[in-house]
Backbone as CSV, one residue per row, in Angstrom:
resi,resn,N_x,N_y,N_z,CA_x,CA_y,CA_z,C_x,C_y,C_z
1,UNK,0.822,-1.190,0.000,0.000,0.000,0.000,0.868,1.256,0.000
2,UNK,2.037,1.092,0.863,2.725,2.520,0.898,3.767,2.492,-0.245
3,UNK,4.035,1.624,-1.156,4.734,1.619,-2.786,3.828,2.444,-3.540
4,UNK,2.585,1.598,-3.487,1.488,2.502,-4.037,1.539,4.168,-4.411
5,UNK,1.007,4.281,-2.911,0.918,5.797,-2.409,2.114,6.415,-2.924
6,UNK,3.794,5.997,-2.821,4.550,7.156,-3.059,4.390,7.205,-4.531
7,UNK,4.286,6.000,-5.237,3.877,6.290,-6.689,3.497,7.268,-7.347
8,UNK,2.057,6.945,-6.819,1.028,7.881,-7.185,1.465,9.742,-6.770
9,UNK,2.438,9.573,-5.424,2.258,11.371,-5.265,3.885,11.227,-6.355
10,UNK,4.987,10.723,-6.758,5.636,11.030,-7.816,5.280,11.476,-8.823
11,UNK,3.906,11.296,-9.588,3.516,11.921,-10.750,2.272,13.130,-10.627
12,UNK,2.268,13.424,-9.177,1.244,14.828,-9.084,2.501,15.773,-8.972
13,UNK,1.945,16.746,-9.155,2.650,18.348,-8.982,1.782,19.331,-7.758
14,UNK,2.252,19.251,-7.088,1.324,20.622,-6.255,1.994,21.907,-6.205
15,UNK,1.064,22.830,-6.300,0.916,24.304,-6.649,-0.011,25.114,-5.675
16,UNK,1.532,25.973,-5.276,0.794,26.791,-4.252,0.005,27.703,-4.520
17,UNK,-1.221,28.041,-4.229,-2.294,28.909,-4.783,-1.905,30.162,-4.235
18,UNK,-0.912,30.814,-3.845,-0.863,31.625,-3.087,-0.339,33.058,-4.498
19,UNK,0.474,31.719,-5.815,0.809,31.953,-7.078,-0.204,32.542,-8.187
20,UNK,-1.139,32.195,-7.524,-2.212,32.282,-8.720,-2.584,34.276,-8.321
21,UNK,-3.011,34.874,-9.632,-3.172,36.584,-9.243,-4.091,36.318,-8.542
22,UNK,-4.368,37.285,-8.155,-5.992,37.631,-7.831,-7.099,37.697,-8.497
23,UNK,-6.633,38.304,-10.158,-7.405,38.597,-10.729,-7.878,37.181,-11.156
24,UNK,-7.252,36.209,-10.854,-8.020,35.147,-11.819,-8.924,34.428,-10.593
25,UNK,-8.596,34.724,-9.227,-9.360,34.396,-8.016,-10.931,35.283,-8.280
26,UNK,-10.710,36.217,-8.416,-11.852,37.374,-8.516,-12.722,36.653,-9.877
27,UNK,-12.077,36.591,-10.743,-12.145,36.126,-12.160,-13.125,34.560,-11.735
28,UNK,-12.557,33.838,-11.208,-12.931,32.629,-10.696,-14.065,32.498,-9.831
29,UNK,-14.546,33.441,-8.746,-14.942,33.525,-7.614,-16.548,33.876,-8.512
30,UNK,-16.579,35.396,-9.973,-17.868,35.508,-10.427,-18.420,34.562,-11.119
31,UNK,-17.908,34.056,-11.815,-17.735,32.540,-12.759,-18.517,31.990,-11.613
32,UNK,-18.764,31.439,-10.743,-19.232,30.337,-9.478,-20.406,31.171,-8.457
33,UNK,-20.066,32.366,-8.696,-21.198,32.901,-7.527,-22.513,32.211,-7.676
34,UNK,-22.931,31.958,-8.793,-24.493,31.360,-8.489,-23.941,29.707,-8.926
35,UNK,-23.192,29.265,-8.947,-23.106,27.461,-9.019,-22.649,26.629,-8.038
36,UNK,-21.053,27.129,-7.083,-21.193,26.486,-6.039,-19.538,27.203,-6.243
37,UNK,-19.888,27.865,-4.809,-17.980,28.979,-4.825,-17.308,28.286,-4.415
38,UNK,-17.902,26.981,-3.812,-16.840,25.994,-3.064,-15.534,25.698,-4.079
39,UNK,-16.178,25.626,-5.118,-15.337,25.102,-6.518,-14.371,26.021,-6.964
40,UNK,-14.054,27.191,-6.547,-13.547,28.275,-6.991,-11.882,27.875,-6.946
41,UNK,-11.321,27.503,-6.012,-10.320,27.012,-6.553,-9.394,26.220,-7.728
42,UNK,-10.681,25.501,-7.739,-10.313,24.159,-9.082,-10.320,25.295,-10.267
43,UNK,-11.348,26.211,-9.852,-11.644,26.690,-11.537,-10.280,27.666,-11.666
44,UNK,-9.873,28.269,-10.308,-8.880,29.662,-10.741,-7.544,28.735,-11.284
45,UNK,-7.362,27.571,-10.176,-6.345,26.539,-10.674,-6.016,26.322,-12.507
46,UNK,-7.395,25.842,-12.818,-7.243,25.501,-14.526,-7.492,26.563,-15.018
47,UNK,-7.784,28.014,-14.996,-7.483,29.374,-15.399,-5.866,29.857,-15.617
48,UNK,-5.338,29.187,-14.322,-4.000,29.496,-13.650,-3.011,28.739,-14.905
49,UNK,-3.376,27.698,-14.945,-2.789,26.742,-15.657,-2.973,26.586,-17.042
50,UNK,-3.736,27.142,-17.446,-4.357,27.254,-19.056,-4.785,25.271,-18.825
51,UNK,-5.650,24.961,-18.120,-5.422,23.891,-18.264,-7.351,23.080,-18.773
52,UNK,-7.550,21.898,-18.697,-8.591,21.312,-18.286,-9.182,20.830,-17.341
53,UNK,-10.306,21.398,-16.825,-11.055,21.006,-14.910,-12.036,19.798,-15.846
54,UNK,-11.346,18.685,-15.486,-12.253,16.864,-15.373,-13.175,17.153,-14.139
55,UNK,-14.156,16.915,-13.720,-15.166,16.802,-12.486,-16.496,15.896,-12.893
56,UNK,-16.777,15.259,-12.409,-18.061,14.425,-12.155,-18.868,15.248,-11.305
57,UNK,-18.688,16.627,-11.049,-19.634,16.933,-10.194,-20.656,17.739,-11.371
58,UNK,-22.036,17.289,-11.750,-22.978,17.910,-12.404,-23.346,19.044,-12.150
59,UNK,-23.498,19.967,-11.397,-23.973,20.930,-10.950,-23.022,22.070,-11.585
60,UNK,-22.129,21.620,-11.075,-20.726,21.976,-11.469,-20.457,22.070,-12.822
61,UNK,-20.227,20.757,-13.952,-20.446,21.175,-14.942,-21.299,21.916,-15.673
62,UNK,-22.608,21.474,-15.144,-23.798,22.310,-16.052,-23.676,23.719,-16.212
63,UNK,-23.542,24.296,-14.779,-22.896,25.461,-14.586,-22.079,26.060,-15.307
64,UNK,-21.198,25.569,-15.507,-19.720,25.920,-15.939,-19.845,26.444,-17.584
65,UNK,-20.580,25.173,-18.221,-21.148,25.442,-19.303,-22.317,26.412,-19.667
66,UNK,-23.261,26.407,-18.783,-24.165,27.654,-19.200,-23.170,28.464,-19.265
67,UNK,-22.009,29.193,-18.230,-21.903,30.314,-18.146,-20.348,30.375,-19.372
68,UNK,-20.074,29.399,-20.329,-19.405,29.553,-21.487,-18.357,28.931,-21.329
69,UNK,-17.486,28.363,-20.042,-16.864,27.771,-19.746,-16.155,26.784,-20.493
70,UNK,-14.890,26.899,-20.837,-14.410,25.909,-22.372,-13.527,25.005,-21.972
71,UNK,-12.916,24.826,-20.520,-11.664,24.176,-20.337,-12.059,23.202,-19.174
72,UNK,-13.453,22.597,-20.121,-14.439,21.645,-19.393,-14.617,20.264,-20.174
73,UNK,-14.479,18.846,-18.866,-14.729,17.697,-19.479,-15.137,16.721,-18.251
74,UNK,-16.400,16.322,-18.869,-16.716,15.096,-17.480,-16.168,13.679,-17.957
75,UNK,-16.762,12.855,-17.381,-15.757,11.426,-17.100,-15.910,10.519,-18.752
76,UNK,-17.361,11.005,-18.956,-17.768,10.607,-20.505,-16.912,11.461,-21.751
77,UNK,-16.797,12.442,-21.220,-15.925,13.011,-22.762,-14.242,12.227,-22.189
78,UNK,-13.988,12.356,-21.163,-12.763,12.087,-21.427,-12.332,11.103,-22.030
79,UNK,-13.306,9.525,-21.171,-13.067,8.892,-21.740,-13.272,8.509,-23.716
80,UNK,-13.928,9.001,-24.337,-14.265,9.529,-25.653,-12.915,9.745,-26.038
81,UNK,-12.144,11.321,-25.329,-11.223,11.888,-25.795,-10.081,10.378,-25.929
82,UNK,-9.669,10.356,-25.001,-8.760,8.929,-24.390,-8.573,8.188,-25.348
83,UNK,-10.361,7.628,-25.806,-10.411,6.231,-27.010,-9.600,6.778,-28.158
84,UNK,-10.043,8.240,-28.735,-9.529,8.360,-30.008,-8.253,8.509,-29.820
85,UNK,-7.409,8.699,-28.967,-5.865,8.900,-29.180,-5.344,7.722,-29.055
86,UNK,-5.886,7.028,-28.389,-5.187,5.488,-28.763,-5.615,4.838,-29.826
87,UNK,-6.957,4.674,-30.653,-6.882,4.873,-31.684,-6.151,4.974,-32.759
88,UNK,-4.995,5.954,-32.760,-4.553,6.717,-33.573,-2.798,6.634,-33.508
């Protein structure tokens, strides 16, 4: 179990949020005011990062997407995305 575990934290990266501006906190924080601000991190994170926020949380996505949100994928697209590159 503890081979495992160090495994797994060898291929994460953690990032201190302390890095991220403000403006993309602020930026992040209106984005969520009416969906769930709890989330506001994840979102300033993949703002921060130019990156993609994966979540299974629905609320969350639906959200994200009404409000235009592009650097969005739940467990079904990914896996989608996934198939075609191996695929290929």
């Amino acid at each position: 179990m503890q081979v495992s575990y160090s495994q797994i934290l060898t291929k994460l990266k953690f990032i201190n949020e302390e890095i991220i501006p403000v403006e993309i906190w602020l930026a992040s924080e209106k984005i969520l005011k009416n969906i769930d601000i709890d989330d506001v991190d994840f979102v300033a994170l993949t703002k921060f990062l130019k990156a993609n926020l994966w979540t299974g949380d629905k609320v969350l996505f639906n959200g994200l997407k009404k409000q235009g949100f592009k650097r969005l994928l739940n467990t079904t697209e990914l896996l989608a995305f996934r198939k075609t590159k191996i695929e290929k």
